[in-house]
C-alpha positions as CSV (number, residue, x, y, z in Angstrom):
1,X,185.2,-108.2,51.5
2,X,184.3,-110.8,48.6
3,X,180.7,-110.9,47.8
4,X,180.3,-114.7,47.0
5,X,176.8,-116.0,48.6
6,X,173.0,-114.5,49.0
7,X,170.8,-113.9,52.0
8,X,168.1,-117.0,52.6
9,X,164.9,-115.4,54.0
10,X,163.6,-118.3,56.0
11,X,160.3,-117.5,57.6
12,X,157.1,-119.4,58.8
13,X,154.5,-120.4,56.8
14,X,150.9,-119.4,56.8
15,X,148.3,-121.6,55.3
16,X,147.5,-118.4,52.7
17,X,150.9,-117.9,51.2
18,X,151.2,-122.0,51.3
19,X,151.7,-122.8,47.3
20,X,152.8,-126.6,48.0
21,X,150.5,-129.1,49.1
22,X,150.3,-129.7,52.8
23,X,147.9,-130.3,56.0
24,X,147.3,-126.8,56.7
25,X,150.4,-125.4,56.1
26,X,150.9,-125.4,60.6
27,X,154.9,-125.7,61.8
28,X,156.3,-124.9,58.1
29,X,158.7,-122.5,57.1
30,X,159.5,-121.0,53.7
31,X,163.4,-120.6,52.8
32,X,163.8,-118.5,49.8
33,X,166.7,-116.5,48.2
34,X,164.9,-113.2,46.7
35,X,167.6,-112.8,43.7
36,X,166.4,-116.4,42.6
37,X,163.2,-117.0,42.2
38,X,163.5,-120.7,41.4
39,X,165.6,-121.2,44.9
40,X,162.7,-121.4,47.2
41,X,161.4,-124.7,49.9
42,X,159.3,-125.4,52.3
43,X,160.2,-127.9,55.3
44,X,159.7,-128.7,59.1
45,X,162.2,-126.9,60.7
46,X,164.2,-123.2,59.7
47,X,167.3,-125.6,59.7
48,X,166.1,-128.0,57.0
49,X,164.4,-125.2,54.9
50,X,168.1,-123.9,55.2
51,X,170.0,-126.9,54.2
52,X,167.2,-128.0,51.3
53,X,167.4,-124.7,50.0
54,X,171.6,-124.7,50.0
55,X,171.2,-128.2,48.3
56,X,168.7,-126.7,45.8
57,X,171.1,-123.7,45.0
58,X,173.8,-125.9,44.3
59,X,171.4,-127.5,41.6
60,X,169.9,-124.5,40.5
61,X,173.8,-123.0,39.7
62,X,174.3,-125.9,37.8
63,X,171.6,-125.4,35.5
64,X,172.3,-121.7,34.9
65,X,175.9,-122.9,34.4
66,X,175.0,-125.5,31.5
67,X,172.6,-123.1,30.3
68,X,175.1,-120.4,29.8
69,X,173.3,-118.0,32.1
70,X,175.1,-115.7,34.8
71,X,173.7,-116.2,38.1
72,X,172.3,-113.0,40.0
73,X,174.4,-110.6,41.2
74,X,175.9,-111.9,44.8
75,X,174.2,-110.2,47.9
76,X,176.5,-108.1,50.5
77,X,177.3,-110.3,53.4
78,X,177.3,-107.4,56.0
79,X,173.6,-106.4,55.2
80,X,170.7,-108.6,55.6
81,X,167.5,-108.3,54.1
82,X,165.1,-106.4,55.8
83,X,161.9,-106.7,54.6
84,X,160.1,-109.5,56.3
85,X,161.8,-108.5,59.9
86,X,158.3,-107.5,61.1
87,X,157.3,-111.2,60.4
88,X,157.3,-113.1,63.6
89,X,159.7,-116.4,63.6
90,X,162.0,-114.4,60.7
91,X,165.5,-115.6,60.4
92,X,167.8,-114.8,57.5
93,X,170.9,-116.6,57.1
94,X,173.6,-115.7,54.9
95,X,174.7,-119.0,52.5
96,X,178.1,-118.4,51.2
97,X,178.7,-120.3,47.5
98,X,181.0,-120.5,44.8
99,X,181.2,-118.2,41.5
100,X,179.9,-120.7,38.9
101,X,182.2,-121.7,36.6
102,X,182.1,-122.7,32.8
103,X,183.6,-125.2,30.8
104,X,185.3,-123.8,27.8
């Protein structure tokens, strides 16, 4: 099975581990990618973390790709993450995405 995507941990945020600006942090969830630091938003709803955070990786390959760097290795697709399944409100969603590619 190709490996061509990462796992998005998308979980619900709690006014301490808030580190954008907000209200008090209340019906918010975190999606994040754990390989890439740098691929990580916060939004309303687990399905518009999801979607800002598949925008923001395709942005985030571009920049490795212009700046010559290789992109993290790819996660498996058949096993999830599983160290925030204790968290209540925990989805993970598995973002499929395409091997960056360089101009020669």
């Amino acid at each position: 099975m190709p490996q061509n995507g990462y796992w998005v941990e998308c979980v619900p945020v709690l006014g301490e581990n808030l580190d954008q600006t907000s209200a008090d942090g209340a019906g918010l969830y975190l999606a994040a990618i754990a390989s890439i630091p740098e691929a990580r938003v916060i939004a309303k709803t687990p399905e518009n973390a999801i979607q800002q955070l598949r925008d923001k990786l395709a942005s985030v390959r571009h920049e490795y790709c212009q700046s010559g760097k290789d992109l993290p290795a790819h996660d498996n697709p058949v096993r999830p993450p599983r160290n925030t399944r204790l968290t209540k409100g925990w989805i993970s969603v598995y973002v499929k995405m395409a091997d960056c590619c360089r101009n020669i």
